[in-house]
N, C-alpha and C positions, 0 to 999 in steps of 0.2 A: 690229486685227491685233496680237495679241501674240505674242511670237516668246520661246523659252527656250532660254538658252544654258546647256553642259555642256559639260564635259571638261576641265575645269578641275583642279589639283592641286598638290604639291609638289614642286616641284625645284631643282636647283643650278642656280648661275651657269653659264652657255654653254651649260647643256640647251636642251629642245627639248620644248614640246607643241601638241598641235592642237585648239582648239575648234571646236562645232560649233550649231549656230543654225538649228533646226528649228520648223514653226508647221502641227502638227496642222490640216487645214482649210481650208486657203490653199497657193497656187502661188506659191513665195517667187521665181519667175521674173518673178512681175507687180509686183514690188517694189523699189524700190533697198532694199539694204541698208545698214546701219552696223552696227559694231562699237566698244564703249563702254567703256572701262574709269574707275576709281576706285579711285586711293589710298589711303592711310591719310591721314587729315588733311588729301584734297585735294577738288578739288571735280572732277565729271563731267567726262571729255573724250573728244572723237570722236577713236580711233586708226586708222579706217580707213571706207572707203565704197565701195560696189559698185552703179555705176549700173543701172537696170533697163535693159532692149531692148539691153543690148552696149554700153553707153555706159562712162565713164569711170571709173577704178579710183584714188581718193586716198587716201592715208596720211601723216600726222602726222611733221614731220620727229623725233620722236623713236623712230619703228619703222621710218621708211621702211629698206630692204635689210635687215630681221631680220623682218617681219612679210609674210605675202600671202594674201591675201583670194580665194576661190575658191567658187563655184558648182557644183556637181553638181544637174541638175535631176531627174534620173531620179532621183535619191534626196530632192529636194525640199529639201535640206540646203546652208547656207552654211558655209564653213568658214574658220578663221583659222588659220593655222600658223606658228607662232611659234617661232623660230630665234633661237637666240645668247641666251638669256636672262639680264637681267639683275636686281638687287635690286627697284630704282627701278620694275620691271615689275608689281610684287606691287600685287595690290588685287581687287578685283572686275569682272567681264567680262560684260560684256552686249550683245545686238545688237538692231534695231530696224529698224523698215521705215517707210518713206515713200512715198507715191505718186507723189511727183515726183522730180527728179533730186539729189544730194547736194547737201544744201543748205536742202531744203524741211523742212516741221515732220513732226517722227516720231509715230508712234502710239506709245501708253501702252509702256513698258518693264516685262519682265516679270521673273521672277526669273533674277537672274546666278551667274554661276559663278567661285568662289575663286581667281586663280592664286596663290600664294605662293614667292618666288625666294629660296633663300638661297643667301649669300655661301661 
């Protein structure tokens, strides 16, 4: 299950965008999700997790209260919305599915989406 995330782009500090993390093929309802981003010069980090079956919703104390991770199923589409942005945000954004609950091993990561924050 590989999932592509979009929506990605450039904005100022305290802006606001929303990604979205769709998987042609697949019921992302049967899936915990993650949300992934990567820095410049940093290494991969989980910023956020959407357990499958209505289970638990964690985020990263460096987005928790500016980031919230949301499910629309009718549209089959995970979504990230991202509030209050800041520099440190900038990198590449990606999401991922697992069959078990956050925590468990993800399926292959497919191609991410740019945010870039300026100051």
């Amino acid at each position: 299950v590989q999932l592509q995330a979009s929506g990605g782009g450039l904005v100022q500090a305290g802006g606001s965008l929303r990604l979205s993390c769709a998987a042609p093929g697949f019921t992302l309802d049967d899936y915990t999700i993650g949300w992934f981003r990567r820095g410049p010069g940093k290494v991969r980090e989980k910023i956020s997790c959407s357990s499958k079956n209505d289970g638990p919703t964690v985020y990263s104390d460096s987005v928790k209260g500016r980031f919230t991770i949301s499910r629309d199923n009718a549209k089959n589409t995970v979504f990230l919305q991202m509030n209050n942005l800041k520099p440190e945000d900038t990198g590449v954004y990606y999401c991922a599915a697992a069959a078990g609950p956050c925590g468990s091993a993800w399926f292959p990561f497919g191609q991410g989406t740019l945010v870039t924050v300026s100051s």
